[in-house]
C-alpha positions in Angstrom: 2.7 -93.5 33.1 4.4 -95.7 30.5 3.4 -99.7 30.1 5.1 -102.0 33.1 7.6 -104.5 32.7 6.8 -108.0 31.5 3.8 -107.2 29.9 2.9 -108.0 25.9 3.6 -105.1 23.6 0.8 -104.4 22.4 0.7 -105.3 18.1 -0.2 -102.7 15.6 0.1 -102.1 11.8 1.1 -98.3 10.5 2.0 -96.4 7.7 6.2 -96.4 7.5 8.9 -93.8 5.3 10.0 -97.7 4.1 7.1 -97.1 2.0 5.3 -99.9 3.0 2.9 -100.5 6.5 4.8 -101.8 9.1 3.5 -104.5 11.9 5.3 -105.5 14.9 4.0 -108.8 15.3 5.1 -109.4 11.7 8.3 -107.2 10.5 10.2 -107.6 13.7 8.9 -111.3 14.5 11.6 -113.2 16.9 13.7 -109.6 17.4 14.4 -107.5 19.9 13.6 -103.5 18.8 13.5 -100.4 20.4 10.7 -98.3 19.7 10.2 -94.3 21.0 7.3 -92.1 20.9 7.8 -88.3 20.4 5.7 -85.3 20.1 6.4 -83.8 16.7 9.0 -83.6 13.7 11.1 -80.6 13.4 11.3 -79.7 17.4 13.9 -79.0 19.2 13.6 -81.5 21.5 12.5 -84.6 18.9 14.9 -83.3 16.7 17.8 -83.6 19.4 16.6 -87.2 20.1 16.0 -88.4 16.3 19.7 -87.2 16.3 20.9 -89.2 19.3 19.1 -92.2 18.0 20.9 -91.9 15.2 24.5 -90.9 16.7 24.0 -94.5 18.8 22.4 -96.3 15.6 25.8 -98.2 15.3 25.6 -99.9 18.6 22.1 -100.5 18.1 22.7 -101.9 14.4 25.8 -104.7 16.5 23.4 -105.7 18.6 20.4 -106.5 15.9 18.3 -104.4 17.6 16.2 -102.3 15.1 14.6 -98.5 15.8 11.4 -97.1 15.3 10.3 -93.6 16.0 6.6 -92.8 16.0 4.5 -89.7 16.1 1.3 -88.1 14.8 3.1 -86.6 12.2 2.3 -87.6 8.4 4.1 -89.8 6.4 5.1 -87.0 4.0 6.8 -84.9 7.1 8.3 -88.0 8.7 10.1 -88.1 5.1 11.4 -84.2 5.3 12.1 -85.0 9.3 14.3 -88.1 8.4 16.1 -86.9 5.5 17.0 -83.6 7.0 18.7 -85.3 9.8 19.8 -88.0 8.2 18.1 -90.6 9.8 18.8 -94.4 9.3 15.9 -95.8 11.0 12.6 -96.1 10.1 9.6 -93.2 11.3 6.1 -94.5 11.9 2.9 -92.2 11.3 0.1 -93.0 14.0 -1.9 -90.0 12.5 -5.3 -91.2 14.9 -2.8 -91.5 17.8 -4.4 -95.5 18.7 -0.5 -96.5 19.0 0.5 -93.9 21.6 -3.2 -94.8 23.7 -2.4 -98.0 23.3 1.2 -97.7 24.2 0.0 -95.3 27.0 1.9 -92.3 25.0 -0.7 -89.9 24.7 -1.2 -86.9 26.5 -5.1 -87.3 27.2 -6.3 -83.2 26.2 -4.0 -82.3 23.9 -3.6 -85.9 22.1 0.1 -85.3 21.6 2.3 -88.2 22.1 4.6 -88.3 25.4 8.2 -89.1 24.3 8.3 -92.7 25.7 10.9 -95.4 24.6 10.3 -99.1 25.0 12.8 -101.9 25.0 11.0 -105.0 23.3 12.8 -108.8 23.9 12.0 -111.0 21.1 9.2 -111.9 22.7 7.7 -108.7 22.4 7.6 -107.8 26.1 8.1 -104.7 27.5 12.0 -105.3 28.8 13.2 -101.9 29.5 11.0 -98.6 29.2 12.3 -95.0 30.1 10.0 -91.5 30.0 11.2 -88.4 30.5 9.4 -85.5 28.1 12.6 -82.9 28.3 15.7 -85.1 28.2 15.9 -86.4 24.7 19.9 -88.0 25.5 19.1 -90.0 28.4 16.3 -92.5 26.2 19.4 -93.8 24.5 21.4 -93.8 26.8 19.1 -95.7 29.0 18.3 -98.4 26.4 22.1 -99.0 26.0 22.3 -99.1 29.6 19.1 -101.5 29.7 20.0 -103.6 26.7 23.4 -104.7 27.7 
């Protein structure tokens, strides 16, 4: 079950292919962003929505809306994932998974990350949210949707 509507994002600092760590609180401070959890770089599925992300980053980009994607993957395979694709937006590495818990994108056993995408006003709270582990299309298509 994702976070509700409303509610404070919750902040966090992580390691970023920028090169540099990135915090919400401070790097997208008085912006609206998307951010989506996914399970891992390099399948099918992530690698179909990485691509959609970036297929949409245009309208994305017009709006001043920024992306994020975050997994447990390292750094250094968030940097083959996002060069392989092509990627224009920034990955995030939450190697301990705190993120995802904390975001309520973690599969409790396994500790894999749900594929979860959040719509944050520039407030930071949650304005639009969509989960749905096998459809990778319809979590931008729903942030448009949600967005606009």
């Amino acid at each position: 079950m994702a976070l509700k509507k409303g509610i404070k994002a919750p902040d966090f600092t992580l390691s970023s292919t920028s090169g540099s760590k990135f915090t919400l609180s401070e790097d997208c401070k008085g912006k609206s962003c998307i951010i989506y959890f996914y399970p891992k770089d390099f399948t099918k599925v992530c690698s179909k929505e990485a691509c959609d992300f970036r297929d949409q980053f245009a309208a994305f980009r017009k709006l001043d809306i920024p992306i994020f994607g975050i997994s447990r993957d390292d750094i250094k395979t968030h940097l083959r994932f996002k060069a392989e694709y092509d990627l224009p937006f920034d990955l995030l590495s939450d190697l301990d998974g705190r993120v995802c818990k904390a975001y309520d994108a973690l599969i409790p056993i396994v500790k894999m990350p749900k594929r979860i995408t959040y719509f944050l006003d520039k407030e930071h709270k949650i304005a639009g949210v969509y989960s749905d582990m096998f459809e990778s299309k319809a979590h931008v298509e729903e942030m448009l949707k949600q967005i606009q």
